[in-house]
GUTI-686949 format. One record per atom (N, C-alpha, C, CB): residue in three letters; x, y, z. Coordinates in steps of 0.02 Angstrom, whole numbers. Glycine has a CB too. Example, Ala and Ser with C-alpha at 12.3 -4.5 7.8 and 13.67 -1.06 7.14 Angstrom:
SITE; ALA; 660; -284; 390
SITE; ALA; 615; -225; 390
SITE; ALA; 660; -165; 390
SITE; ALA; 565; -224; 452
SITE; SER; 642; -112; 354
SITE; SER; 684; -53; 357
SITE; SER; 645; 2; 394
SITE; SER; 704; -30; 286
This chain:
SITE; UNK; 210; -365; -92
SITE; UNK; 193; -294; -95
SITE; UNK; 199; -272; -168
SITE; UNK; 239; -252; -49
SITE; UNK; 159; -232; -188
SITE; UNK; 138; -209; -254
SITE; UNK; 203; -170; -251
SITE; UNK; 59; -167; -266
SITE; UNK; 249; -174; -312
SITE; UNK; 285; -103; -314
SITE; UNK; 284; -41; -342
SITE; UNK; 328; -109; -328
SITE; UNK; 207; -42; -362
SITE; UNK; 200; 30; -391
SITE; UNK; 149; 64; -366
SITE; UNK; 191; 32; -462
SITE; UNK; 109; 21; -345
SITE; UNK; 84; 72; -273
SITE; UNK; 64; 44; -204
SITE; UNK; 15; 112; -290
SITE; UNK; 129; 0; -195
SITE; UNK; 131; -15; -89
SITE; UNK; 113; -39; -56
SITE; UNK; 119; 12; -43
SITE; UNK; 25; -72; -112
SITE; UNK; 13; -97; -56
SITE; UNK; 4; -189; -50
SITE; UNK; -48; -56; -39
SITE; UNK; -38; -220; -1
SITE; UNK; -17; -307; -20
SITE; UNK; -45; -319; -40
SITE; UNK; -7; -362; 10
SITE; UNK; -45; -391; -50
SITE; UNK; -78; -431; -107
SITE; UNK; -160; -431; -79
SITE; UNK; -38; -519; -117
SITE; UNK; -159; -440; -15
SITE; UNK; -211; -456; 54
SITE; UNK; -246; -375; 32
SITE; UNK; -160; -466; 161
SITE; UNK; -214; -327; 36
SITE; UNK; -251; -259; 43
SITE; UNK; -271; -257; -33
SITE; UNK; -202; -189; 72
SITE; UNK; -242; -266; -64
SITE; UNK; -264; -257; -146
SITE; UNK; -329; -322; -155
SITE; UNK; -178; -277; -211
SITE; UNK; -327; -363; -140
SITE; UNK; -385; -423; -138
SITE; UNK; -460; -391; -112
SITE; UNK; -359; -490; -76
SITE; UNK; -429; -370; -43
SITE; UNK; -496; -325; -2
SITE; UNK; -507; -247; 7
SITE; UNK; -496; -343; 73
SITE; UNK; -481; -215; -65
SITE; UNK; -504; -143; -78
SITE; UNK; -563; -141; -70
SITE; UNK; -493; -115; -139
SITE; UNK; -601; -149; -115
SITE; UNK; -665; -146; -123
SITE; UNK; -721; -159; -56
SITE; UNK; -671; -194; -175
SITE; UNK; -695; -213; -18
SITE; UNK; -758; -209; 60
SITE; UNK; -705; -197; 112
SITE; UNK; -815; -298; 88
SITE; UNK; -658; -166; 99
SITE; UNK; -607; -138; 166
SITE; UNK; -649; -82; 200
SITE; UNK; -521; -99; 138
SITE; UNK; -707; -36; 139
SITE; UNK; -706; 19; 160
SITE; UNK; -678; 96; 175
SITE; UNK; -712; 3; 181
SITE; UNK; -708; 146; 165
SITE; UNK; -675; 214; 159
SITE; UNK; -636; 221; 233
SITE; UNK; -737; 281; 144
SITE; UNK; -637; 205; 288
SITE; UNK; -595; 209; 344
SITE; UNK; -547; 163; 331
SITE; UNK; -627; 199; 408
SITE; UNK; -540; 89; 298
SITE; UNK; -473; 52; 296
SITE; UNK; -447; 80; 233
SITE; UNK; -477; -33; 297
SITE; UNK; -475; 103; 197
SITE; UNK; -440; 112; 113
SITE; UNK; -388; 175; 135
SITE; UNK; -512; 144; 33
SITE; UNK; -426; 216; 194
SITE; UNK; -398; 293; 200
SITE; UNK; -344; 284; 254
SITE; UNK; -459; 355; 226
SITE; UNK; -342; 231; 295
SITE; UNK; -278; 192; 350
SITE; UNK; -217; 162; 292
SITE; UNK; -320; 105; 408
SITE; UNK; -229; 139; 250
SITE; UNK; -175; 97; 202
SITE; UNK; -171; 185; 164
SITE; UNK; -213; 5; 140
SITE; UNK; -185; 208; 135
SITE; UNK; -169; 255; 101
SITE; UNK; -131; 308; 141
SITE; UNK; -224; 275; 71
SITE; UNK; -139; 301; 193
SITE; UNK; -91; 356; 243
SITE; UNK; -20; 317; 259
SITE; UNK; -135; 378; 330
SITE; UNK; -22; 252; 251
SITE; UNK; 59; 193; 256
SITE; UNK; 96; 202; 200
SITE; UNK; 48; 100; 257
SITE; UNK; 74; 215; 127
SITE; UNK; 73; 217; 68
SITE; UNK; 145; 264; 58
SITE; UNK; 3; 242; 43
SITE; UNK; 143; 323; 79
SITE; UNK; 208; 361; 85
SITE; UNK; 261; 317; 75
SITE; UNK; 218; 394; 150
SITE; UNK; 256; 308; 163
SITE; UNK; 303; 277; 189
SITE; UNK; 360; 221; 162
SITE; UNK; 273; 258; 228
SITE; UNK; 270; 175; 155
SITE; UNK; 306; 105; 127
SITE; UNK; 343; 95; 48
SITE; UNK; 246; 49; 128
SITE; UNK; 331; 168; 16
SITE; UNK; 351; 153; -72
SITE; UNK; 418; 203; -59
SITE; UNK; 278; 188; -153
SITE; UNK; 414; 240; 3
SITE; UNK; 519; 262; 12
SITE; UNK; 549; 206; 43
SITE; UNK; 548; 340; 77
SITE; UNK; 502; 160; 88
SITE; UNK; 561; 109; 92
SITE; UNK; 584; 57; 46
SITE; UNK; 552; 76; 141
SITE; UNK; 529; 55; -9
SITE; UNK; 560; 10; -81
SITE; UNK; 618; 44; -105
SITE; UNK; 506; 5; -151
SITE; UNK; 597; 135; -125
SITE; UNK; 653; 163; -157
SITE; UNK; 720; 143; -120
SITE; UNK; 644; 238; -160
SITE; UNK; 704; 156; -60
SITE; UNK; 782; 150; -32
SITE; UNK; 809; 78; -32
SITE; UNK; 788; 176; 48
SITE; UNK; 757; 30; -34
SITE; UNK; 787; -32; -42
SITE; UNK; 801; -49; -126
SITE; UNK; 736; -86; -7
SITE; UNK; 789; -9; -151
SITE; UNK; 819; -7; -239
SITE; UNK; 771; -67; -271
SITE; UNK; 923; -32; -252
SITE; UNK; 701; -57; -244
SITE; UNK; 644; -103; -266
SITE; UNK; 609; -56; -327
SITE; UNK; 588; -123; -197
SITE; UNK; 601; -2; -308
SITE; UNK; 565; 52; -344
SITE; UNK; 583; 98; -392
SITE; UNK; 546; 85; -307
């Protein structure tokens, strides 16, 4: 997982033909997943 913006290696590879419905599904996890780095003292 990217630690500066959340997301994987897999999602960062397939930005580009994920598409505006998967880009806009990972971008709504995005919150989430970069408070659970902070709290894991990743971020």
């Amino acid at each position: 997982m990217c630690l500066g913006c959340g997301r994987t290696l897999p999602e960062i590879g397939k930005w580009v033909s994920m598409g505006e419905a998967g880009r806009e599904k990972v971008m709504a996890e995005l919150p989430a997943r970069i408070a659970r780095l902070e709290d894991l003292g990743k971020r």
